[in-house]
C-alpha positions in Angstrom: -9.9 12.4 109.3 -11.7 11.9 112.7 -15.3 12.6 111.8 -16.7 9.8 108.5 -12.7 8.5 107.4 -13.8 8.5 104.5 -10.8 9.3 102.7 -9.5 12.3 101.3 -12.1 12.6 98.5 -14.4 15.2 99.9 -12.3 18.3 100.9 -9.6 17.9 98.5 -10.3 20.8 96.1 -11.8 23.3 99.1 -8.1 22.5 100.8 -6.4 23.1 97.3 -8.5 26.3 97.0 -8.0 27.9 100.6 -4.0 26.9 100.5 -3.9 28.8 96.9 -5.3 31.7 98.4 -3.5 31.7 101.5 -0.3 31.6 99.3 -1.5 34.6 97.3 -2.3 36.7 100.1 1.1 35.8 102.0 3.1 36.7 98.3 1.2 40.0 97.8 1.7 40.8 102.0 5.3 40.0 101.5 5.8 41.7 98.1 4.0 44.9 99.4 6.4 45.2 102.5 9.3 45.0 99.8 8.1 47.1 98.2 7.8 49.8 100.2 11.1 48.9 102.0 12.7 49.2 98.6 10.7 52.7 97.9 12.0 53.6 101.7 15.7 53.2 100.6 15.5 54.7 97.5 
C-alpha cells in the first residue's frame, strides 16, 4: 500500500497464490505429524 497506492489490483493473484501454498504446506506439515503420532500409538 505504501509504495504507488494504487489499489489492490496488481498483487492480488501472486497474494492468492503464495497464501494457497502456504496453506498446503501448513496441511501436509500438520497432517504428516498426525500421522506419524497416530502410527506412534498404534
Amino acid at each position: 500500500m505504501a509504495f504507488g497506492d494504487n489499489g489492490s489490483h496488481k498483487k492480488t493473484a501472486f497474494e492468492r497464490l503464495t497464501l494457497v501454498v502456504v496453506v498446503v504446506m501448513v496441511l501436509v506439515t500438520v497432517g504428516a505429524l498426525v500421522l506419524s503420532a497416530l502410527s506412534a500409538v498404534i
